[in-house]
VEXLO-742058 format. One line per field, with one value per residue (C-alpha): residue number from 0; chain; x, y, z. Coordinates in steps of 0.2 Angstrom, whole numbers, plus 5000, padded with zeros to 4 digits. Layout:
<nodes>
n [NUM; ...]
chain [A; ...]
xx [X; ...]
yy [Y; ...]
zz [Z; ...]
</nodes>
This chain:
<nodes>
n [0; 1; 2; 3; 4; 5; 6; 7; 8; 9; 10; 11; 12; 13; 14; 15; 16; 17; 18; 19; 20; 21; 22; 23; 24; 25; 26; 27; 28; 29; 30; 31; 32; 33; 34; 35; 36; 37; 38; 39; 40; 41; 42; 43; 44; 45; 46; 47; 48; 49; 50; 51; 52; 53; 54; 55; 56; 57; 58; 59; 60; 61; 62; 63; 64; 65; 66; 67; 68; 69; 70; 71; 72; 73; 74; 75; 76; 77; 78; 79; 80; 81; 82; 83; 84; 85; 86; 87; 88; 89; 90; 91; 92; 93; 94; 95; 96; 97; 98; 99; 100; 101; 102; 103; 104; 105; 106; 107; 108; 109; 110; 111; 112; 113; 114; 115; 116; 117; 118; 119; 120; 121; 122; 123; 124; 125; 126; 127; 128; 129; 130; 131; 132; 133; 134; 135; 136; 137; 138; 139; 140; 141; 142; 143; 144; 145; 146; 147; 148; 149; 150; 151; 152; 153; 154; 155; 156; 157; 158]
chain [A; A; A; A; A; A; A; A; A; A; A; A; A; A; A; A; A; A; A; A; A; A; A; A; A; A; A; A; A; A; A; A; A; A; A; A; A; A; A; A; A; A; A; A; A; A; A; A; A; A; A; A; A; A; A; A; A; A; A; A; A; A; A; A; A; A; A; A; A; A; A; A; A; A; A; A; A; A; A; A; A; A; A; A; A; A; A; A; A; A; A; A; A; A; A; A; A; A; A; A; A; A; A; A; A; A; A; A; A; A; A; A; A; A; A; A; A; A; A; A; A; A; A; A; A; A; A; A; A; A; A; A; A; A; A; A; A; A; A; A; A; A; A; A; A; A; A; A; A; A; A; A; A; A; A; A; A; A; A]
xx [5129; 5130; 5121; 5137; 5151; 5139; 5142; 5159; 5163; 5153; 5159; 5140; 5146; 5160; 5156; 5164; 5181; 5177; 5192; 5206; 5221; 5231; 5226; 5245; 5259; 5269; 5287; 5289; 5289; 5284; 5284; 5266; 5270; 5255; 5255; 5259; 5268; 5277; 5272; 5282; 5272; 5283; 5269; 5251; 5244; 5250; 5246; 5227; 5224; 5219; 5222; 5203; 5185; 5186; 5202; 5193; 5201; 5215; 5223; 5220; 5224; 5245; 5257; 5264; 5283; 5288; 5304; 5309; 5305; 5287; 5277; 5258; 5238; 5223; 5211; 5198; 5198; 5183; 5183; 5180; 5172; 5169; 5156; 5147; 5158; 5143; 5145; 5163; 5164; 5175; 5190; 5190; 5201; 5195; 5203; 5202; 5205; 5215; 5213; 5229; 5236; 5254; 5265; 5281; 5297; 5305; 5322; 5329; 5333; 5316; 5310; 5319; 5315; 5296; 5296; 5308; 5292; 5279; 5289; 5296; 5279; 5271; 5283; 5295; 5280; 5276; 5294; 5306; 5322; 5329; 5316; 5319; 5337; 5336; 5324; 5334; 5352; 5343; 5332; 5345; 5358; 5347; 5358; 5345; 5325; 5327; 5337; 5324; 5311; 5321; 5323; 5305; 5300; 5307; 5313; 5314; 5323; 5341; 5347]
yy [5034; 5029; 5049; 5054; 5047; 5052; 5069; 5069; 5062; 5074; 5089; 5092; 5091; 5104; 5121; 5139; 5141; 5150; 5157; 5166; 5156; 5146; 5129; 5122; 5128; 5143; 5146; 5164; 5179; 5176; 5185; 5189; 5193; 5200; 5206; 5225; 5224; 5216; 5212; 5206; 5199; 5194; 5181; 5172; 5187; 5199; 5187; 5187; 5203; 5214; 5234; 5240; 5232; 5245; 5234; 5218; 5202; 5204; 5189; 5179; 5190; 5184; 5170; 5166; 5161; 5157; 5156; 5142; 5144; 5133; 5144; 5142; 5148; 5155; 5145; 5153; 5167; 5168; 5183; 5181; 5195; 5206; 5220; 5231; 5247; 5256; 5256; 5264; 5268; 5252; 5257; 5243; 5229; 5211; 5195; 5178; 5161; 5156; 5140; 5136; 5126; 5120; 5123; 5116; 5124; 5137; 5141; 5156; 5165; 5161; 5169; 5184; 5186; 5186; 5197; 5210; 5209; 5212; 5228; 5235; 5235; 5250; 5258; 5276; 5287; 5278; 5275; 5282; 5276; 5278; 5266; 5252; 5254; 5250; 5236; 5227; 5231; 5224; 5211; 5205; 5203; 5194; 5177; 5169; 5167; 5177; 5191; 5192; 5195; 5207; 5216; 5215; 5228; 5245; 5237; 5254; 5261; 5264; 5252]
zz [4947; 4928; 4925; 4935; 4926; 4908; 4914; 4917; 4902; 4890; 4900; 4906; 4923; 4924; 4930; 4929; 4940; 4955; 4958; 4949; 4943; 4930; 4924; 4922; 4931; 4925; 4929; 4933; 4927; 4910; 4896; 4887; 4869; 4859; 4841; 4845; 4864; 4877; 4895; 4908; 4923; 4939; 4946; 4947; 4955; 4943; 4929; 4933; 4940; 4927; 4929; 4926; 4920; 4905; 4898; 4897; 4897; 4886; 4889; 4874; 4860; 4869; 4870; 4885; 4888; 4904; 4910; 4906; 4888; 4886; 4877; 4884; 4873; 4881; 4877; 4889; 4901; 4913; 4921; 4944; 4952; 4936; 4943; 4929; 4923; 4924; 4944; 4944; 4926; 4922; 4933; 4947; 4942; 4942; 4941; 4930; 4927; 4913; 4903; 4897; 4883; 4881; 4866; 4863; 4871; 4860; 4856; 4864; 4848; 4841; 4858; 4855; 4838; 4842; 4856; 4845; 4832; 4845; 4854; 4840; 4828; 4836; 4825; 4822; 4825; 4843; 4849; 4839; 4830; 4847; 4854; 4839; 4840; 4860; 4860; 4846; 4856; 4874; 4866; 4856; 4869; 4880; 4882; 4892; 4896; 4911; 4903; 4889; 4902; 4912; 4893; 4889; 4906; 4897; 4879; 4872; 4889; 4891; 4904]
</nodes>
């Protein structure tokens, strides 16, 4: 019993997560904002189903902003039912289990002006002016969490 509760209280007893998911509750879609994109992702499935083995787990290298504006860290993705690329040359799609962190809520204008950094930065030669001057007209006209999200799917498409 004491061996038990040692365990549990030096972390030697916890174990990998066996299946994919969140470990604090998200309110969706939310908005994954990385250094050079934008992702919008509509729910848990979407959010922990990665499109191909060959991508990785990509997870961490984003912020998360849900809809309600909390702003969430990776701290660990463990990848759930990963099989080698070698057997399909990386392009069947796995999924993981995301260790969360929880920032503090963020204004909506700071939202918006770190999402307009992220999708703009790819720059000119990979958007255009065109591209720039829409994402800054639909990221910054976004008047809520949930119209920045929307903004985020296409930010450098005409609505």
């Amino acid at each position: 019993m004491l061996a038990a509760i040692l365990s549990l209280l030096t972390g030697c007893g916890s174990r990998s997560p066996d299946k994919p998911g969140v470990s604090l509750p998200l309110r969706y879609p939310v908005l994954l904002i990385g250094e050079r994109d934008v992702i919008v992702k509509a729910d848990e499935a979407a959010l922990v189903t990665t499109t191909g083995a060959s991508g990785g787990v990509y997870h961490p290298a984003y912020q998360f902003v849900d809809s309600d504006g909390a702003v969430y860290e990776v701290v660990k993705a463990t990848a759930i039912g990963k099989q080698p690329s070698w057997r399909d040359l990386g392009t069947s799609s796995f999924q993981v289990y995301l260790r969360l962190k929880a920032r503090q809520k963020i204004p909506l204008k700071e939202a918006k002006a770190r999402a307009l950094a992220a999708a703009i930065r790819p720059g000119l030669e990979a958007i255009g002016e065109e591209g720039v001057e829409i994402a800054k007209a639909k990221i910054g006209g976004a008047t809520s969490f949930a119209e920045l999200i929307e903004a985020c799917r296409s930010p450098w498409r005409r609505p």
